[in-house]
C-alpha positions, 0 to 999 in steps of 0.5 A: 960459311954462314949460309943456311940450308934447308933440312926436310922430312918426309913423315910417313910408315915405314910400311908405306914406301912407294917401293913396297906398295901393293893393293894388299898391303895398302889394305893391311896398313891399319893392322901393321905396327906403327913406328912413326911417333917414336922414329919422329920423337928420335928426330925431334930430339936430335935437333933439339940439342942442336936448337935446329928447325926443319920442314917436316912434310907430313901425311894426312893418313898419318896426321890423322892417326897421330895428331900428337906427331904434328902437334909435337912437330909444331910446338918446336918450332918447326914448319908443317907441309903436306906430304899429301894425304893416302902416299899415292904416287901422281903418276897413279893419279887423275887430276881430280883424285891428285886435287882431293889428296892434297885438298884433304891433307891441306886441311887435316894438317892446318887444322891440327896446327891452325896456320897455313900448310905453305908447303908439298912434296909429293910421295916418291918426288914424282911431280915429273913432265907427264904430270906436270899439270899438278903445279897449278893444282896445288897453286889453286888449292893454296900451296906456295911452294913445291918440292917434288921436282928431282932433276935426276933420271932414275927409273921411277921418277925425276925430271932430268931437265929441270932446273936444280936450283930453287926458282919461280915456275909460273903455270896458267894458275899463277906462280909457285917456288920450286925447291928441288932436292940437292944435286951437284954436277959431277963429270956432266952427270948430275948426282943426287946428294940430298938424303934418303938412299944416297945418303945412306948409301955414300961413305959420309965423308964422300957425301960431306965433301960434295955437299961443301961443294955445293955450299961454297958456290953460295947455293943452299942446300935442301936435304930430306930424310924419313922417321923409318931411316933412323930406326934399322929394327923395323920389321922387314918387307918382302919385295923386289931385290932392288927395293929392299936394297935401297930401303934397308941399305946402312939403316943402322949408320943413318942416326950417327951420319945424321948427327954429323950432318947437322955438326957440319951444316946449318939448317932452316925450314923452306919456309925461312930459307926462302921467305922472300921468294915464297911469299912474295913469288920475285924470282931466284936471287941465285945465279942460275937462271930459270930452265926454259922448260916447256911442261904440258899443265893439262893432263892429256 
């Protein structure tokens, strides 16, 4: 089948997961060792033997630190979108303070590259209804898409309710196109299948037949992963038992699940794979149609 995907990255310390995050640590980050440039170069590398381009939403606090990271990215041919700028999760943030994030890191990243950031994923996808009010933000702050919507439940984000397939969400600042990780309906129970944990998590396999699955119902994939998940030597954290299990759970088979993956599919930025939509904000070309979802835009 010739339908491609599209094949992301959130580029960030493997000291700066959500699940991690305390106030001390936040504090240590400057001291703690860095790993993204090489855990990214591991990345780059692979996909360029495949002569594959992604997404690669980057923070700010690491863009400023490693400006060679972005400049590499960019220079292969890759898209560069915002992961925000300090990994603070929405759900922590007012308005304003959401505003300045994405604001700063927007700039930090277009001035590395000299091209506009198209695109934001927000830490820990928790663009959720409670803070749904940062849709038409990143709209008036020049954000075209968005992918920080997961129409899952999970204890500390999703949007259960939402549509799971790319589309056009208007919000009272104008429109902007919605790319929601992979989910795939299962016994009326929506499972997440596109990276990060669940990728490490299911026998590959398993994970490769439902992503054929979705792909054969003519809908593209959107996968994610992080630099940290392709590096099992990185120093442990303390934390939560949960966390730690999701953090470091088969880090060691991700490099060789991750090869696989891209024998298996063909990928894209967002940028390409929804051209269309993104710069031209027309509604989905897919058969679903757009959630009627009700979503507070202001904060209350």
């Amino acid at each position: 089948m010739n339908r491609k995907h599209c094949l992301t990255f959130d580029i960030e310390e493997h000291f700066q997961v959500s699940a991690f995050d305390t106030p001390s640590r936040r504090r240590q980050w400057e001291g703690l060792e860095s790993r993204v440039e090489a855990n990214t170069d591991k990345i780059l590398g692979l996909l360029a033997d495949r002569d594959v381009r992604a997404t690669f939403f980057v923070l700010g606090w690491v863009a400023e630190r490693h400006p060679q990271v972005v400049r590499a990215i960019a220079r292969q041919g890759h898209e560069i979108a915002s992961h925000g700028y300090a990994h603070q999760l929405v759900t922590s943030q007012t308005p304003e303070q959401f505003r300045s994030d994405v604001r700063k890191a927007k700039r930090i990243l277009e001035e590395l590259i000299g091209t506009p950031v198209l695109g934001y994923r927000a830490p820990s996808f928790t663009v959720t209804r409670r803070t749904a009010w940062a849709l038409p933000i990143l709209v008036e702050e020049g954000y075209a898409y968005d992918s920080s919507i997961f129409p899952i439940h999970h204890d500390r984000y999703g949007m259960p309710d939402a549509n799971p397939l790319p589309h056009r969400r208007d919000t009272e600042a104008g429109p902007i196109w919605e790319v929601p990780p992979s989910t795939l309906e299962m016994g009326g129970v929506r499972v997440p299948i596109a990276g990060g944990g669940y990728f490490r998590l299911f026998p590959y396999p398993l994970l490769r037949r439902c992503l054929k699955r979705v792909e054969s119902q003519s809908r593209p994939l959107v996968m994610y992963l992080h630099p940290w998940e392709l590096d099992p030597e990185q120093p442990r954290m303390e934390g939560p038992l949960l966390s730690r299990f999701r953090h470091y759970v088969n880090l060691h088979k991700t490099t060789s699940r991750f090869s696989q993956l891209l024998d298996d599919f063909r990928f894209e930025p967002a940028r390409d794979v929804f051209s269309h939509e993104i710069h031209h904000n027309e509604r989905s070309f897919f058969t679903e149609p757009e959630t009627t979802v009700n979503l507070p835009l202001r904060a209350t």
